[in-house]
PyMOL Python script that loads the backbone (N, CA, C, O; Angstrom):
from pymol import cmd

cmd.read_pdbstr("""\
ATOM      1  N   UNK A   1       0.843  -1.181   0.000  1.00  0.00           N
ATOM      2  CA  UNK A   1       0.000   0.000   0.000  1.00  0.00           C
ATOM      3  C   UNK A   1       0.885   1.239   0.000  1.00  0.00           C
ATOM      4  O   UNK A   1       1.857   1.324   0.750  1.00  0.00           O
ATOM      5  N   UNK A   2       0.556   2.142  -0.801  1.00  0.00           N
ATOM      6  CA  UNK A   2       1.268   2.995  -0.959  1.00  0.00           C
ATOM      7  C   UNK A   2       0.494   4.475   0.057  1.00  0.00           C
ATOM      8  O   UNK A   2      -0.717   4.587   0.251  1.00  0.00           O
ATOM      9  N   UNK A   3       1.319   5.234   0.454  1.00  0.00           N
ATOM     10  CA  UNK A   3       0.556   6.197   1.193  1.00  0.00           C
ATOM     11  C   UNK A   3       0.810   8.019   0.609  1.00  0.00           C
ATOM     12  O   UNK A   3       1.750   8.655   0.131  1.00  0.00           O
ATOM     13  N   UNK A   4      -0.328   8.248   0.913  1.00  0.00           N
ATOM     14  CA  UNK A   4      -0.613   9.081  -0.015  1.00  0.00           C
ATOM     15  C   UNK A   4      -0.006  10.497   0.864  1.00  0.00           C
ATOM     16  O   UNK A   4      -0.760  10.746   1.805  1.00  0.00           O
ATOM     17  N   UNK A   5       1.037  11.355   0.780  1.00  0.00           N
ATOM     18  CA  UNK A   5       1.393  12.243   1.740  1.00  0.00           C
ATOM     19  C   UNK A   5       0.450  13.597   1.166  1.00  0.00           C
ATOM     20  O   UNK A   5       0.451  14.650   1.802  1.00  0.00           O
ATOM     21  N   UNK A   6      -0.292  13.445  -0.018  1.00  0.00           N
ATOM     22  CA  UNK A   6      -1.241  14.840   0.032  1.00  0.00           C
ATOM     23  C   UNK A   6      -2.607  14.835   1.248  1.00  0.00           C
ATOM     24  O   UNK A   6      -3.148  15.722   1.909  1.00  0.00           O
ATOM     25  N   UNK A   7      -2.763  13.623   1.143  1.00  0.00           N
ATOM     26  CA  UNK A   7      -4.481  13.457   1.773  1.00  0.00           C
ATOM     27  C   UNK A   7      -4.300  12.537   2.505  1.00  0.00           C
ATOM     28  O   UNK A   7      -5.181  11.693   2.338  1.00  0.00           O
ATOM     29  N   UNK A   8      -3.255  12.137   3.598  1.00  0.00           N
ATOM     30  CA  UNK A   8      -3.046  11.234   4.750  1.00  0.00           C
ATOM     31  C   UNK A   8      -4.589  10.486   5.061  1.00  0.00           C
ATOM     32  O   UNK A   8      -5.064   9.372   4.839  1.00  0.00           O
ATOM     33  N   UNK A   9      -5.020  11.609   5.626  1.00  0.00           N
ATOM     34  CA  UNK A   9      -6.700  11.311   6.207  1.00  0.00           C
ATOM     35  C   UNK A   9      -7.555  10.763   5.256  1.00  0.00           C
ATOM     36  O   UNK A   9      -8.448  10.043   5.704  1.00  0.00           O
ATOM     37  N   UNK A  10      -7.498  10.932   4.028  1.00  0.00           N
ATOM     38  CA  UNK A  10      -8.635   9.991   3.280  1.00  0.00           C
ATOM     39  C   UNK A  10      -7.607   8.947   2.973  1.00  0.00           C
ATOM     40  O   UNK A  10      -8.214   7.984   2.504  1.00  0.00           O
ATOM     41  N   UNK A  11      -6.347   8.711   3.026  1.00  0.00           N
ATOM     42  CA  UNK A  11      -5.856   7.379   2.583  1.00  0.00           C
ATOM     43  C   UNK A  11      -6.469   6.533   3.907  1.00  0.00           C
ATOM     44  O   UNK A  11      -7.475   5.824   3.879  1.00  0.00           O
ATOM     45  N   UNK A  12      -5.582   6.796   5.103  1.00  0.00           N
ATOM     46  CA  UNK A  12      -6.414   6.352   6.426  1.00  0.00           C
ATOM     47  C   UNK A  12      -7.463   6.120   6.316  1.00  0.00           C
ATOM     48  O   UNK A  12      -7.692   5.058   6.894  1.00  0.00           O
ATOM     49  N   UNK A  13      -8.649   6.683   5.701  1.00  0.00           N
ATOM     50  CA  UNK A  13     -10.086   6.576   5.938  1.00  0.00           C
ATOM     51  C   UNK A  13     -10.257   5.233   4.941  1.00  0.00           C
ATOM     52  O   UNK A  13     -10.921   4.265   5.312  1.00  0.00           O
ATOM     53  N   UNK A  14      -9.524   5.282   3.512  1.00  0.00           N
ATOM     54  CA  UNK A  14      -9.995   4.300   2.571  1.00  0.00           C
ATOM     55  C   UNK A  14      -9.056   3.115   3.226  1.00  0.00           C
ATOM     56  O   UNK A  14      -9.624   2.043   3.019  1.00  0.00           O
ATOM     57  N   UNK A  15      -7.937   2.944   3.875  1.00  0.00           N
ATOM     58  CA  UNK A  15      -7.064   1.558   4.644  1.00  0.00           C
ATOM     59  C   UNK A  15      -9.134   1.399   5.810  1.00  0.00           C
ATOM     60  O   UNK A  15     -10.006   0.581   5.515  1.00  0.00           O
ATOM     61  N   UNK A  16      -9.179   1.851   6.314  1.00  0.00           N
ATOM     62  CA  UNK A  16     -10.131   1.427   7.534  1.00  0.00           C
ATOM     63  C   UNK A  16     -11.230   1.180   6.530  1.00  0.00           C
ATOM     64  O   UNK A  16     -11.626   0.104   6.978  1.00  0.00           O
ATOM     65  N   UNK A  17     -11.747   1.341   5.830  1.00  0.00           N
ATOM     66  CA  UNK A  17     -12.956   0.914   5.202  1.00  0.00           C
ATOM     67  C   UNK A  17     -13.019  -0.387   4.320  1.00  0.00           C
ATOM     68  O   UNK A  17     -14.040  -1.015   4.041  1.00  0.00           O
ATOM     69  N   UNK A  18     -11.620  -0.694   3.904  1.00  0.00           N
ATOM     70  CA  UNK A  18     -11.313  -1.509   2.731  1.00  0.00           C
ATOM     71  C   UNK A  18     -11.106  -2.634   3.696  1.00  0.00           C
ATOM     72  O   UNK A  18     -11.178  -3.792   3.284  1.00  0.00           O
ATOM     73  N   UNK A  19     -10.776  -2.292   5.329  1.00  0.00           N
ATOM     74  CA  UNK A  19     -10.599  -3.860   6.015  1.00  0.00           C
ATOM     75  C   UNK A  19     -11.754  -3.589   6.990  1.00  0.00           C
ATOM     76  O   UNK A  19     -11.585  -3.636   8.208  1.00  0.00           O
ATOM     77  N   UNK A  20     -12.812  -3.331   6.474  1.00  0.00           N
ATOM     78  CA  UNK A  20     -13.713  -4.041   7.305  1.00  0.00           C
ATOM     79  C   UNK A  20     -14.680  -4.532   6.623  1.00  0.00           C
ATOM     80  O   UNK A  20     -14.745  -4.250   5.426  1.00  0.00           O
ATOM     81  N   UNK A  21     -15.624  -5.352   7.201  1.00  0.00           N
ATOM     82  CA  UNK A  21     -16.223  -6.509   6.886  1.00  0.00           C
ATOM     83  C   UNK A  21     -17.681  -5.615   5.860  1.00  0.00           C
ATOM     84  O   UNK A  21     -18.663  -5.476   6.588  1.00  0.00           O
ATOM     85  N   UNK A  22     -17.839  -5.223   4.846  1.00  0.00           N
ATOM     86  CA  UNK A  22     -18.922  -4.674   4.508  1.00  0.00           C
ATOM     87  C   UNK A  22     -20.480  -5.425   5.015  1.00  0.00           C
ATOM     88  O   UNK A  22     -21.578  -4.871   5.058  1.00  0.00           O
ATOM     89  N   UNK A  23     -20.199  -6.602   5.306  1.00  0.00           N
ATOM     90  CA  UNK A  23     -21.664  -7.380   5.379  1.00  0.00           C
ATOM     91  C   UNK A  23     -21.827  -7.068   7.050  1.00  0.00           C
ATOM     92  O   UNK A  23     -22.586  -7.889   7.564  1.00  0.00           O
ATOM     93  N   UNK A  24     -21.306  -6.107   7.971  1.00  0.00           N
ATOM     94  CA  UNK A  24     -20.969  -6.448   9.272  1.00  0.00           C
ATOM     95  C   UNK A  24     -21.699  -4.819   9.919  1.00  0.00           C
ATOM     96  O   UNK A  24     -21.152  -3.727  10.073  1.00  0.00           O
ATOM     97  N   UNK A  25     -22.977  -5.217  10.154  1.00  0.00           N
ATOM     98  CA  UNK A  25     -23.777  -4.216  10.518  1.00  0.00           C
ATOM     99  C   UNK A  25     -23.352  -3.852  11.331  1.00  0.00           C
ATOM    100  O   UNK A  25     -22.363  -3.249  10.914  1.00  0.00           O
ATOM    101  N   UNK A  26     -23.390  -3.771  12.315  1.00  0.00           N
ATOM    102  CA  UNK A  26     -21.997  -2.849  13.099  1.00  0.00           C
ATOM    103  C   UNK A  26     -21.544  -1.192  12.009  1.00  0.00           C
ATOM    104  O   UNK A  26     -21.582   0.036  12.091  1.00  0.00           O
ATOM    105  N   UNK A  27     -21.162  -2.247  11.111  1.00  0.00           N
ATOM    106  CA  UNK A  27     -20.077  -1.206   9.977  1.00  0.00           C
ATOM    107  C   UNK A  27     -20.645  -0.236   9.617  1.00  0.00           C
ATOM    108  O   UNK A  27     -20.397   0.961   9.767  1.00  0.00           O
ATOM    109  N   UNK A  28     -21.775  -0.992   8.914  1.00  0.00           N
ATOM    110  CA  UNK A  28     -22.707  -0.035   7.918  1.00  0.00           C
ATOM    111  C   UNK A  28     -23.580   1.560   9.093  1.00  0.00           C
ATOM    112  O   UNK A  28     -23.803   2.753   8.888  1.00  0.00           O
ATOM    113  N   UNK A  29     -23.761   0.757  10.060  1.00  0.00           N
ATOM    114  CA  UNK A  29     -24.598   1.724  10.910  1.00  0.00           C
ATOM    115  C   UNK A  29     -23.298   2.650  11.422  1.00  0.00           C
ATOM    116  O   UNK A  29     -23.626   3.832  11.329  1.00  0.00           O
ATOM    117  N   UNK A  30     -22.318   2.548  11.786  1.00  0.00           N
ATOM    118  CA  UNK A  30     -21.157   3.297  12.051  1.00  0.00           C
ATOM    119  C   UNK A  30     -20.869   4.483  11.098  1.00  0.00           C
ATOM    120  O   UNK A  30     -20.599   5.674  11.255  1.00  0.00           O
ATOM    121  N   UNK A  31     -21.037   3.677  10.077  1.00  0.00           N
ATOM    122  CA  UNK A  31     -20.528   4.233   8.300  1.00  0.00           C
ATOM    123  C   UNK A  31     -21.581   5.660   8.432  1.00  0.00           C
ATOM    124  O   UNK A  31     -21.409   6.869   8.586  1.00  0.00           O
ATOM    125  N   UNK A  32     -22.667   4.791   8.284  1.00  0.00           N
ATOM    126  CA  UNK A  32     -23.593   6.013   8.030  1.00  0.00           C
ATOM    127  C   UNK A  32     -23.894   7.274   9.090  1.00  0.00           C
ATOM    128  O   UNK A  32     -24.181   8.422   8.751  1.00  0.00           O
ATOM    129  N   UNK A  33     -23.731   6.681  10.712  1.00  0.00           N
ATOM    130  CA  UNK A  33     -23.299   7.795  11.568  1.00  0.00           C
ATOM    131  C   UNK A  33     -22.248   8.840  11.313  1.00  0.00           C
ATOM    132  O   UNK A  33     -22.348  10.059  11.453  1.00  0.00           O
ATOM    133  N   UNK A  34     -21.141   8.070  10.880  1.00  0.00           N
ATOM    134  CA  UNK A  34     -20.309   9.008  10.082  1.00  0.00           C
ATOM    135  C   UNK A  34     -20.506  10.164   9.441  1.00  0.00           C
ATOM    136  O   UNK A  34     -20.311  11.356   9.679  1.00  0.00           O
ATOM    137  N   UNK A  35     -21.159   9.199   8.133  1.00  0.00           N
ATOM    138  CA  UNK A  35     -21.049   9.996   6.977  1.00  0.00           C
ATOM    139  C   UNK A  35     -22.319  11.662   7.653  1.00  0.00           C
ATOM    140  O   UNK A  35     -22.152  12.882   7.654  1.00  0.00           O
ATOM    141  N   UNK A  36     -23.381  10.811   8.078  1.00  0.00           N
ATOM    142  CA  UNK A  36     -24.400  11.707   8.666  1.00  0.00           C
ATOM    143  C   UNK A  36     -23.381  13.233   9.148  1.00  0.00           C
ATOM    144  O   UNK A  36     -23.172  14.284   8.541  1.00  0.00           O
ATOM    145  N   UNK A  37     -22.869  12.666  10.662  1.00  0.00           N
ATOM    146  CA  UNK A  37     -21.698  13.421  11.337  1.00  0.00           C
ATOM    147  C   UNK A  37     -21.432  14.497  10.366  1.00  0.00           C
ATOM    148  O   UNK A  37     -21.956  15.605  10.484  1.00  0.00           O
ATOM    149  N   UNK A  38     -20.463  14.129   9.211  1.00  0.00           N
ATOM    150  CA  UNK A  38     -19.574  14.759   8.119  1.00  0.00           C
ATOM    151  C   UNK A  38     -20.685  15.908   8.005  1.00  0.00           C
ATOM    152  O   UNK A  38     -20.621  16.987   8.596  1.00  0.00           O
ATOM    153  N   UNK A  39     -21.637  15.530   7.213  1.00  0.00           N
ATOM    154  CA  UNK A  39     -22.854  16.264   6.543  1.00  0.00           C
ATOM    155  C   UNK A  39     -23.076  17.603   7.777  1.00  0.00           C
ATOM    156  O   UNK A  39     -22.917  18.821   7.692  1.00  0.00           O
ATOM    157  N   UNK A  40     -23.416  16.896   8.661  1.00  0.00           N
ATOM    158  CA  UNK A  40     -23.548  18.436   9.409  1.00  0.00           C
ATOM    159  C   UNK A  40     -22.544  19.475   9.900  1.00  0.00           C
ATOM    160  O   UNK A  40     -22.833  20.671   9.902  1.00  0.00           O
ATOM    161  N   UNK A  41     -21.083  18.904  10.416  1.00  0.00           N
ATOM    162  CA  UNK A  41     -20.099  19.674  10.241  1.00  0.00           C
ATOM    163  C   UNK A  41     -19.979  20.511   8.950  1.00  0.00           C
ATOM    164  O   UNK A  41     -20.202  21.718   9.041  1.00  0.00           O
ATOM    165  N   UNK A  42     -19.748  20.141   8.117  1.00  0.00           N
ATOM    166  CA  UNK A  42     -19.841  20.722   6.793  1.00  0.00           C
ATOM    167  C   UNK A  42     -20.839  22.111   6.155  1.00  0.00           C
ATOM    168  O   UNK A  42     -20.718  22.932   5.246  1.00  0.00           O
ATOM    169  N   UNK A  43     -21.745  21.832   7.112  1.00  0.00           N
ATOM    170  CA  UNK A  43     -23.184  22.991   7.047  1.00  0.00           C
ATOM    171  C   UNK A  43     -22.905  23.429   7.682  1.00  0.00           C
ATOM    172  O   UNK A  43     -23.190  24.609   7.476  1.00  0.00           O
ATOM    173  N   UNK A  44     -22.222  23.263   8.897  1.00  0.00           N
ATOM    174  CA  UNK A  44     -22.457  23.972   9.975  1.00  0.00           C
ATOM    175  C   UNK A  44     -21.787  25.869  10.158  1.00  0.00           C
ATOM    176  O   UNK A  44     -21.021  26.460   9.398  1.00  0.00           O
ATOM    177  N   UNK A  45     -22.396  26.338  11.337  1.00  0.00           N
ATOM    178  CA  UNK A  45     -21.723  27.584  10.557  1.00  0.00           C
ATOM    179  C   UNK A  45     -20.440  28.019  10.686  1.00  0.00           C
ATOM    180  O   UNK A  45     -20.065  28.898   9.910  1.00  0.00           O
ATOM    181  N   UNK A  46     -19.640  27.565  11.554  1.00  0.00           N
ATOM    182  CA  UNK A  46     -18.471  27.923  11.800  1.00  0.00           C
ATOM    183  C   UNK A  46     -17.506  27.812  10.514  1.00  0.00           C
ATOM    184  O   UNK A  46     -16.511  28.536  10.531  1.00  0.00           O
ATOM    185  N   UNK A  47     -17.714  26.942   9.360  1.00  0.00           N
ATOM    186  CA  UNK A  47     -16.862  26.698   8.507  1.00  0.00           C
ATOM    187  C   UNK A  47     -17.349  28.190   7.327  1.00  0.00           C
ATOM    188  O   UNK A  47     -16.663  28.612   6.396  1.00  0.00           O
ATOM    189  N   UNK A  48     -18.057  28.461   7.563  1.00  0.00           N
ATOM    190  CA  UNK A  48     -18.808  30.126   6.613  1.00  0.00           C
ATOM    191  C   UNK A  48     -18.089  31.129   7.303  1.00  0.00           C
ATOM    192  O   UNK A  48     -18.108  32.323   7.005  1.00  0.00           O
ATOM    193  N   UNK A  49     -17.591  30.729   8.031  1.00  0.00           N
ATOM    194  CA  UNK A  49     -17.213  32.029   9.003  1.00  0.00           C
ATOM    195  C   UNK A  49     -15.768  33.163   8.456  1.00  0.00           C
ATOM    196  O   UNK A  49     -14.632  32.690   8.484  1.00  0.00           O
ATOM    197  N   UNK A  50     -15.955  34.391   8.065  1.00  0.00           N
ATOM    198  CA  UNK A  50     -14.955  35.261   7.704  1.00  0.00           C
ATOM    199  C   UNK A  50     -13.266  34.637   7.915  1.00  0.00           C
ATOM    200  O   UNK A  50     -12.365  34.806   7.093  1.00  0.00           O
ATOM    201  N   UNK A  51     -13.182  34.129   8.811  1.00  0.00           N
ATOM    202  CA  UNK A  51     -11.940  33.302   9.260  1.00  0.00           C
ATOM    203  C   UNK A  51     -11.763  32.707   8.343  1.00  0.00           C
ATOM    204  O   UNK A  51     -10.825  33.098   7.648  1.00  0.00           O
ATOM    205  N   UNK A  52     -12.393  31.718   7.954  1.00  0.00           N
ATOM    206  CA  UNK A  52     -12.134  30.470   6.932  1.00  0.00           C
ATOM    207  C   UNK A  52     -11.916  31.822   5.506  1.00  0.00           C
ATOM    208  O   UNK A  52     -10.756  31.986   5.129  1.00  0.00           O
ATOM    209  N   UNK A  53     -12.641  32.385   5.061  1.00  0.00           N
ATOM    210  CA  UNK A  53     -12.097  32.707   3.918  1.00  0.00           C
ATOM    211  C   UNK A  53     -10.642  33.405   4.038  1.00  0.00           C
ATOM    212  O   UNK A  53      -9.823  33.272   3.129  1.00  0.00           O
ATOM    213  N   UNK A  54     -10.360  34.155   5.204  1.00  0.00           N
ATOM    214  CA  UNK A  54      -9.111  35.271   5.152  1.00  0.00           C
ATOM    215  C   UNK A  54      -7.823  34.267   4.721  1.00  0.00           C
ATOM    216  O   UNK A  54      -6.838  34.409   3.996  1.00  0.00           O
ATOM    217  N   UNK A  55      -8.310  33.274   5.482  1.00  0.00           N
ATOM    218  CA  UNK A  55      -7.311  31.793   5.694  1.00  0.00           C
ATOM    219  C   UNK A  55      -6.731  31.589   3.902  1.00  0.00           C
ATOM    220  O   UNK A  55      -5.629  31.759   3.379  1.00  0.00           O
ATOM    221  N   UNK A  56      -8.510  31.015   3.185  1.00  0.00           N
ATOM    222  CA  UNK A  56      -8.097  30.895   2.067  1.00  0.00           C
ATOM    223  C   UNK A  56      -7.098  31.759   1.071  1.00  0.00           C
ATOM    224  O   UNK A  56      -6.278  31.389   0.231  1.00  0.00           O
ATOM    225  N   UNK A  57      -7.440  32.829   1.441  1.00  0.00           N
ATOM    226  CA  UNK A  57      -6.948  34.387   0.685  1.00  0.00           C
ATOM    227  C   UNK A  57      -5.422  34.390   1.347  1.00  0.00           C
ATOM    228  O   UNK A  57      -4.431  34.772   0.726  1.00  0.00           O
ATOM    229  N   UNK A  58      -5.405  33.957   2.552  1.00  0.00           N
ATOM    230  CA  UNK A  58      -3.488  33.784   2.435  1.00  0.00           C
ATOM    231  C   UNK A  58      -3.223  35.443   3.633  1.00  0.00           C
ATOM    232  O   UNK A  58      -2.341  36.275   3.419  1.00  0.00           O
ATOM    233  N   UNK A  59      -4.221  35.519   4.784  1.00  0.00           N
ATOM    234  CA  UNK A  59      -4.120  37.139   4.776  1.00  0.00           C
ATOM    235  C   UNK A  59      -3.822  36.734   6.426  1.00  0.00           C
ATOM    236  O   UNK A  59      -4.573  37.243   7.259  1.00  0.00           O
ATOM    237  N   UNK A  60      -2.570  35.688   6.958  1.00  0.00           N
ATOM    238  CA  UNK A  60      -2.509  35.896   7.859  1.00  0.00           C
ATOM    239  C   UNK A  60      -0.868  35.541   7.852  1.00  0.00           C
ATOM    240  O   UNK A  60      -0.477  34.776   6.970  1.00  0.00           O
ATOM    241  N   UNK A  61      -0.076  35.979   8.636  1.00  0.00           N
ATOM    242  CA  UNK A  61       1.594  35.868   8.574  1.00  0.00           C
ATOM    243  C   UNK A  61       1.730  34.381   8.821  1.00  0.00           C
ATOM    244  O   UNK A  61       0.991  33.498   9.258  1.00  0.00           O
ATOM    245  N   UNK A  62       3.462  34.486   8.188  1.00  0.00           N
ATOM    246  CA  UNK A  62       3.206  32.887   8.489  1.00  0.00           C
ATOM    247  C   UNK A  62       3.592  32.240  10.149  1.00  0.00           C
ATOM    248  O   UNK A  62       3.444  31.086  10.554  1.00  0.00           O
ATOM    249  N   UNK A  63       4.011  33.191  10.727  1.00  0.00           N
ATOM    250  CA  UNK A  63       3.982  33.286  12.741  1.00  0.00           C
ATOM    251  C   UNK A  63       2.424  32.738  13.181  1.00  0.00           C
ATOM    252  O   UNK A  63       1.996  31.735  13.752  1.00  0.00           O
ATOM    253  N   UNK A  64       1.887  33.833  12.654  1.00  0.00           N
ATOM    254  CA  UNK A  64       0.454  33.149  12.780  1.00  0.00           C
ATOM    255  C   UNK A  64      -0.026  32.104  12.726  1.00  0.00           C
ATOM    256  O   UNK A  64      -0.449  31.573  13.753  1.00  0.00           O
ATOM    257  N   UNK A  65      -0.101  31.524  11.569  1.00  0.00           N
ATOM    258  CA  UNK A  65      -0.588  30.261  10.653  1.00  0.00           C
ATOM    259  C   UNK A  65       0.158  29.456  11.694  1.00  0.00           C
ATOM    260  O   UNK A  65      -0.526  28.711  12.396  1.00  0.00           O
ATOM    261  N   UNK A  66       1.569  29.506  11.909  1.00  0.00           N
ATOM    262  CA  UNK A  66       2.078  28.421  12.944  1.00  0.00           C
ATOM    263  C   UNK A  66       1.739  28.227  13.878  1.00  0.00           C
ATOM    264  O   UNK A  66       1.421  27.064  14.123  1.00  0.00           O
ATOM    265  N   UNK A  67       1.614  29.248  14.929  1.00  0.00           N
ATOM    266  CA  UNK A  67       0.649  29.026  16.166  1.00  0.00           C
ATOM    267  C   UNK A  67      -0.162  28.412  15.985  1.00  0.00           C
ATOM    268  O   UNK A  67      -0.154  27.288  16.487  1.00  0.00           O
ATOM    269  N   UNK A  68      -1.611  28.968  14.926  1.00  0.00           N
ATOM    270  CA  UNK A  68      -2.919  28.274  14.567  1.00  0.00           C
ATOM    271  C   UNK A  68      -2.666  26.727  14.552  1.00  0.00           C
ATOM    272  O   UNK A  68      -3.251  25.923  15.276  1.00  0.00           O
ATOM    273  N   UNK A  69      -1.630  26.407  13.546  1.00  0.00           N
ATOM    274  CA  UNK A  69      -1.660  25.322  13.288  1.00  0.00           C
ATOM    275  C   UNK A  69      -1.517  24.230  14.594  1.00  0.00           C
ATOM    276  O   UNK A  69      -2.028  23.133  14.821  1.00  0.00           O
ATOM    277  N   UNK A  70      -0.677  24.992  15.241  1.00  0.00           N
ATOM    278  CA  UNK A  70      -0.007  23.926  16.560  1.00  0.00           C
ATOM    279  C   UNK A  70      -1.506  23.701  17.373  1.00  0.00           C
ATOM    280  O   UNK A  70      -1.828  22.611  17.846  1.00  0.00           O
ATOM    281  N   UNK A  71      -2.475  25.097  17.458  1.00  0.00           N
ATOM    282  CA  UNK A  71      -3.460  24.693  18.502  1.00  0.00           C
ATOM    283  C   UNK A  71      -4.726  23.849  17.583  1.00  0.00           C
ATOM    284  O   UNK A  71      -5.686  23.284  18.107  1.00  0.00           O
ATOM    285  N   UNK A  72      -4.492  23.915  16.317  1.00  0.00           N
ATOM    286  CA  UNK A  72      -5.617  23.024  15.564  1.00  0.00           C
ATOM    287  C   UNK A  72      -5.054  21.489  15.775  1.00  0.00           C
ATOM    288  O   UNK A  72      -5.776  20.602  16.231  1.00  0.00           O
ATOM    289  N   UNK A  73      -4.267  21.368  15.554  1.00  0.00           N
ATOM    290  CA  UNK A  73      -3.420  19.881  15.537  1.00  0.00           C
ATOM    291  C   UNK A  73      -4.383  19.324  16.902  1.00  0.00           C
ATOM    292  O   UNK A  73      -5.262  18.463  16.917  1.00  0.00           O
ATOM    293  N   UNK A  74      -3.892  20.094  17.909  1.00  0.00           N
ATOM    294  CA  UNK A  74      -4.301  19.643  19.062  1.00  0.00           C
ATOM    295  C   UNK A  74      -5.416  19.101  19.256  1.00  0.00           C
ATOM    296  O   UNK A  74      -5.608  18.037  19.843  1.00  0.00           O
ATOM    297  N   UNK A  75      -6.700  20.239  18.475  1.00  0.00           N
ATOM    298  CA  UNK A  75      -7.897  19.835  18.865  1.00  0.00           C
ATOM    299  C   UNK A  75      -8.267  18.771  17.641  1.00  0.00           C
ATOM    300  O   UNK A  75      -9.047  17.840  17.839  1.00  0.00           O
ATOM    301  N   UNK A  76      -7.767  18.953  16.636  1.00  0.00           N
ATOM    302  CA  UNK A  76      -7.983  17.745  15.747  1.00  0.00           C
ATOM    303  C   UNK A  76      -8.022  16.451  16.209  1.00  0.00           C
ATOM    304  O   UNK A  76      -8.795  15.512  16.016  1.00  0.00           O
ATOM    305  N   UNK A  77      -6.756  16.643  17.037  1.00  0.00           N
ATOM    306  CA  UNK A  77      -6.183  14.675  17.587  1.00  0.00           C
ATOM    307  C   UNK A  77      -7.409  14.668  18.343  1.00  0.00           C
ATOM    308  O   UNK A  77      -8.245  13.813  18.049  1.00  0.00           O
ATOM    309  N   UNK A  78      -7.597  15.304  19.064  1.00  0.00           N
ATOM    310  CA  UNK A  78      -8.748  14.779  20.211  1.00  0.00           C
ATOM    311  C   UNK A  78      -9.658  14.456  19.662  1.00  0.00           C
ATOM    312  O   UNK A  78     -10.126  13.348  19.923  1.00  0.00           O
ATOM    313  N   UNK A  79     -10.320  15.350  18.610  1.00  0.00           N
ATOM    314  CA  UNK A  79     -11.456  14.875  17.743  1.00  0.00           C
ATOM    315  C   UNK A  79     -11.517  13.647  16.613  1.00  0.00           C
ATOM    316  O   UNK A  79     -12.322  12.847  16.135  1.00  0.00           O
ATOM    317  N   UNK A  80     -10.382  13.969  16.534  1.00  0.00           N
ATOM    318  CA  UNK A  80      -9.961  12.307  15.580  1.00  0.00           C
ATOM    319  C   UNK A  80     -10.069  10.874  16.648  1.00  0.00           C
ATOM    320  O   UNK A  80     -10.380   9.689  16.528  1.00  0.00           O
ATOM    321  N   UNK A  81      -9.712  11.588  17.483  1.00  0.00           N
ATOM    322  CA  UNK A  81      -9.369  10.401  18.875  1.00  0.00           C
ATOM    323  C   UNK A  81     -11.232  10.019  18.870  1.00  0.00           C
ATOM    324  O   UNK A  81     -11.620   8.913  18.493  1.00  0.00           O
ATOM    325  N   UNK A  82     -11.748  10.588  19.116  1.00  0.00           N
ATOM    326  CA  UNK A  82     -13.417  10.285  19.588  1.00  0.00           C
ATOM    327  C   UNK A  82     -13.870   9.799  19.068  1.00  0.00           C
ATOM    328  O   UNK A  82     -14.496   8.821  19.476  1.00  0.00           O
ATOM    329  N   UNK A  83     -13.830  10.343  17.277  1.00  0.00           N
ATOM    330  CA  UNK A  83     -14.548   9.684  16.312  1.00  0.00           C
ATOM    331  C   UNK A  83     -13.775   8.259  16.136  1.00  0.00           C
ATOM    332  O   UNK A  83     -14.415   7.216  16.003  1.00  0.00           O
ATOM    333  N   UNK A  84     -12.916   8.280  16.143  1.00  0.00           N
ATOM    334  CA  UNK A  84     -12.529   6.211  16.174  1.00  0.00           C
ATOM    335  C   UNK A  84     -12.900   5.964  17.510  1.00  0.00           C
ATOM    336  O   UNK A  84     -13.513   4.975  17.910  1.00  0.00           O
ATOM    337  N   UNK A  85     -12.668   6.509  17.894  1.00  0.00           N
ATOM    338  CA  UNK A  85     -13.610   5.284  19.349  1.00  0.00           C
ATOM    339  C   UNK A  85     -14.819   4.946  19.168  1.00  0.00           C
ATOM    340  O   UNK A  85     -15.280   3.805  19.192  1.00  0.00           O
ATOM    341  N   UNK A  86     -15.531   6.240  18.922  1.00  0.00           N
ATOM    342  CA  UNK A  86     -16.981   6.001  18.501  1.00  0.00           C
ATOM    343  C   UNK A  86     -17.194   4.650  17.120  1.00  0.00           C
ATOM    344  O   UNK A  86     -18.053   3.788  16.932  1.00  0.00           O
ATOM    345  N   UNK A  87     -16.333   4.925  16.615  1.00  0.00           N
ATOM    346  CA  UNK A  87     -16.684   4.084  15.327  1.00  0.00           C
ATOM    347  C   UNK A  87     -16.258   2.623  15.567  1.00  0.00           C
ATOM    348  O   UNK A  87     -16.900   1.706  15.056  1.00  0.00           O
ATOM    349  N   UNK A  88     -15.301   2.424  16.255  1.00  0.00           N
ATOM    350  CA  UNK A  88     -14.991   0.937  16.693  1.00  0.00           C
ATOM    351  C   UNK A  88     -15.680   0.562  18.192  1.00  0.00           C
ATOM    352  O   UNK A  88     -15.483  -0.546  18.691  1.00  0.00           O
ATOM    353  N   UNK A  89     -16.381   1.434  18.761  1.00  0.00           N
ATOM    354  CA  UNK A  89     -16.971   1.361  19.734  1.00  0.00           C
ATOM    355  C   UNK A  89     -17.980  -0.048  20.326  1.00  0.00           C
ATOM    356  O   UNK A  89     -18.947   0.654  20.033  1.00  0.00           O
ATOM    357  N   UNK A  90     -18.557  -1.216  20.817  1.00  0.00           N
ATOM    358  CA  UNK A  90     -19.669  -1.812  20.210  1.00  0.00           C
ATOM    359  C   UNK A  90     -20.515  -1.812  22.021  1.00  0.00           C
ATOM    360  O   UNK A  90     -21.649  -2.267  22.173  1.00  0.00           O
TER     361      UNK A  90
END
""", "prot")
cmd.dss("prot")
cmd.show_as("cartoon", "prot")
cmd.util.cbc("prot")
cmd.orient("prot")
């Protein structure tokens, strides 16, 4: 398996999906909590928020962006941490 260093997280996501059992309800109901999950983050409003575009537009130093980054990391892991628990959870 080769790993993908642009999109870590969807290679990860397609390794965990490709070894589990598709016929294994468990899965499917997990899957679709998921995907559900995704759907509303995605709407939700914080990602509309003036922040997210300045980000895109490139309008913050790169001192900045580093800090940001160090305290997003953080809350990412934790949130990454939950959602696999939740998902291997039974």
């Amino acid at each position: 398996m080769s790993i993908n260093v642009i999109n870590p997280r969807e290679q990860a996501y397609l390794a965990i999906e490709s070894s589990a059992k598709k016929e294994n309800v468990d899965y499917l109901e997990n899957g679709k909590r998921v995907k559900d999950f995704l759907k509303i983050m995605r709407e939700h409003r914080l990602f509309s928020h003036p922040v997210f575009d300045a980000l895109r537009k490139g309008k913050f130093s790169k001192k900045a962006l580093q800090e940001l980054h160090l305290d997003y990391r953080l809350i990412v892991k934790q949130f990454t941490d939950i959602i696999l628990i939740t998902q291997f959870k039974r």
